[in-house]
C-alpha positions as semicolon CSV with decimal commas, in nm:
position;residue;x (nm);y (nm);z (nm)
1;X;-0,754;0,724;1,767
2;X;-0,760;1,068;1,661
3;X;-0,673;1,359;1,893
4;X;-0,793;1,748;1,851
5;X;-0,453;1,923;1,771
6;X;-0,304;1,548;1,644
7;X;-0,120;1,617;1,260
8;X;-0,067;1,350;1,008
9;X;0,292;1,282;1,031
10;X;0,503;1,103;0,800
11;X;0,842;1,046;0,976
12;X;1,155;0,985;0,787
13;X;0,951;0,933;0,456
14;X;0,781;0,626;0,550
15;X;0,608;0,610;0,895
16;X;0,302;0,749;0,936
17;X;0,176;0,922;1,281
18;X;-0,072;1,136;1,419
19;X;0,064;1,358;1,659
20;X;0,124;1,755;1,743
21;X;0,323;1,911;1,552
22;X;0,456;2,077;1,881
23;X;0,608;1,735;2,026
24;X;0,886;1,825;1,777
25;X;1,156;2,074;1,833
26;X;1,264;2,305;1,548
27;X;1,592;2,272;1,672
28;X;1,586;1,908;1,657
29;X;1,412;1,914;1,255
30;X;1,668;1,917;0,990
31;X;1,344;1,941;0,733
32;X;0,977;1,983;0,679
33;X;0,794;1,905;0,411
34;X;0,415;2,047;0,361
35;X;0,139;1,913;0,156
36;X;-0,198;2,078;0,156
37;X;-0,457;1,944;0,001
38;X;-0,446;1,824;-0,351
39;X;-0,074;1,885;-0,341
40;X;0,086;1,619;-0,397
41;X;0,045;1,423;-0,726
42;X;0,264;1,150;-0,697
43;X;0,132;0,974;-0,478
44;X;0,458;0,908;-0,267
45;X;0,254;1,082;0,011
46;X;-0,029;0,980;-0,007
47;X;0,005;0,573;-0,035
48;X;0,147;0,622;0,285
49;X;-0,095;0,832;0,481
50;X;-0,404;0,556;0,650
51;X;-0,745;0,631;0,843
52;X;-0,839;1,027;0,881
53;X;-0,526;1,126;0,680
54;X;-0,579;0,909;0,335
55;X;-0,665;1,066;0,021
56;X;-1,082;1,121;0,001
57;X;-1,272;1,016;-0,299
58;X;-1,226;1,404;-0,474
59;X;-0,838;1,381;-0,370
60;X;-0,866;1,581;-0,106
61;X;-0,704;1,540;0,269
62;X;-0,599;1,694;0,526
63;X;-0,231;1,871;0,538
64;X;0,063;1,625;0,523
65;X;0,397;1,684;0,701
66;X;0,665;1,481;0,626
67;X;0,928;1,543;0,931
68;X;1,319;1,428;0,914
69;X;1,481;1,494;1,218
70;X;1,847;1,578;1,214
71;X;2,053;1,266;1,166
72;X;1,791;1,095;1,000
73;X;1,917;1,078;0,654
């Protein structure tokens, strides 16, 4: 279920969430990545992303963040 304010997350490069963005802690993030819509061609993204955050029939979506988390990599 979808929350007002809830992002679509994907966390480490693989597993997606919905969420805040504000549950994380910049000091904690060691990157972020940003996709708006029709940004990302290859699809690494996207075949990840399920429900409200998949790609629509035009390609568009809503803004990705992928989120890695210090220690992570």
């Amino acid at each position: 279920m979808m929350v007002e304010g809830d992002a679509c997350i994907l966390l480490y490069g693989h597993q997606m969430t919905m969420r805040p963005l504000a549950s994380f802690s910049a000091k904690d993030l060691d990157l972020l990545e940003v996709y708006p819509s029709k940004s990302e061609s290859t699809g690494t993204v996207g075949d990840r992303m399920a429900g409200p955050c998949a790609v629509g029939p035009r390609g568009d979506h809503r803004t990705w963040y992928v989120i890695w988390e210090k220690g992570s990599r």
